[in-house]
C-alpha positions as CSV (number, residue, x, y, z in Angstrom):
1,X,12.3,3.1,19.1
2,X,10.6,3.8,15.6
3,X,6.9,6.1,15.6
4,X,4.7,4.9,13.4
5,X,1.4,6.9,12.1
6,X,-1.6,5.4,9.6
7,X,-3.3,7.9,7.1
8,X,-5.8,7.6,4.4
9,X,-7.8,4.7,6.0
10,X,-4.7,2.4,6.6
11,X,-3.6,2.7,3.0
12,X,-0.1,5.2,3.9
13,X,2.0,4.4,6.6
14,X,4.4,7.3,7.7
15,X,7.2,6.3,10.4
16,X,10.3,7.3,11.9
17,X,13.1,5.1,12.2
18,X,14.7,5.4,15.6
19,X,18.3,6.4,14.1
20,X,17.0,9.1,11.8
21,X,15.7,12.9,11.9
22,X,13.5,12.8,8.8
23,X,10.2,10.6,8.2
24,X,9.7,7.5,5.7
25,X,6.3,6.8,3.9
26,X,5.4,3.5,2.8
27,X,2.5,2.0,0.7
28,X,1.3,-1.5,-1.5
29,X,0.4,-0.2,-4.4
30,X,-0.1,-2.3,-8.0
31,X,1.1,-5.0,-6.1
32,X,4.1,-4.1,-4.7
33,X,5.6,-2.3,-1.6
34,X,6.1,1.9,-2.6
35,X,8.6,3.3,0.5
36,X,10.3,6.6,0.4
37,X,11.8,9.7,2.8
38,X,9.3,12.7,2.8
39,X,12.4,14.7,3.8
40,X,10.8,16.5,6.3
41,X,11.2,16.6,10.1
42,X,7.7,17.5,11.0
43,X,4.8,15.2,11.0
44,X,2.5,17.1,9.6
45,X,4.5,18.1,6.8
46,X,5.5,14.6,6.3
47,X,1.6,13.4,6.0
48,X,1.0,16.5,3.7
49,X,3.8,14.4,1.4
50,X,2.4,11.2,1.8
51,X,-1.1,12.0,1.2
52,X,-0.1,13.7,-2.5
C-alpha cells in the first residue's frame, strides 16, 4: 500500500508507491498535472523538495 502526505495547504502531494524506495511529488499547476521523484528516501527530505 502507497503513503500519501499533503503540504502547502493541499496544493503538493508527496507519496510513496508501494513497489518503490524513493518518494514522488505531484501538483496542478497552469492547468495541468506537474509529478516527479524527489529521489530521496526520507520524508522530510522529500517535502523539503516538494516545497522548493
Amino acid at each position: 500500500m502507497s503513503e500519501h502526505h499533503t503540504i502547502l495547504g493541499g496544493k503538493v502531494h508527496v507519496y510513496k508507491r508501494s513497489n518503490s524506495s524513493s518518494w514522488q511529488c505531484a501538483s496542478y499547476l497552469a492547468g495541468k498535472n506537474r509529478r516527479t521523484t524527489t529521489k530521496e528516501d526520507s520524508l522530510s527530505k522529500a517535502k523539503e523538495f516538494a516545497e522548493d
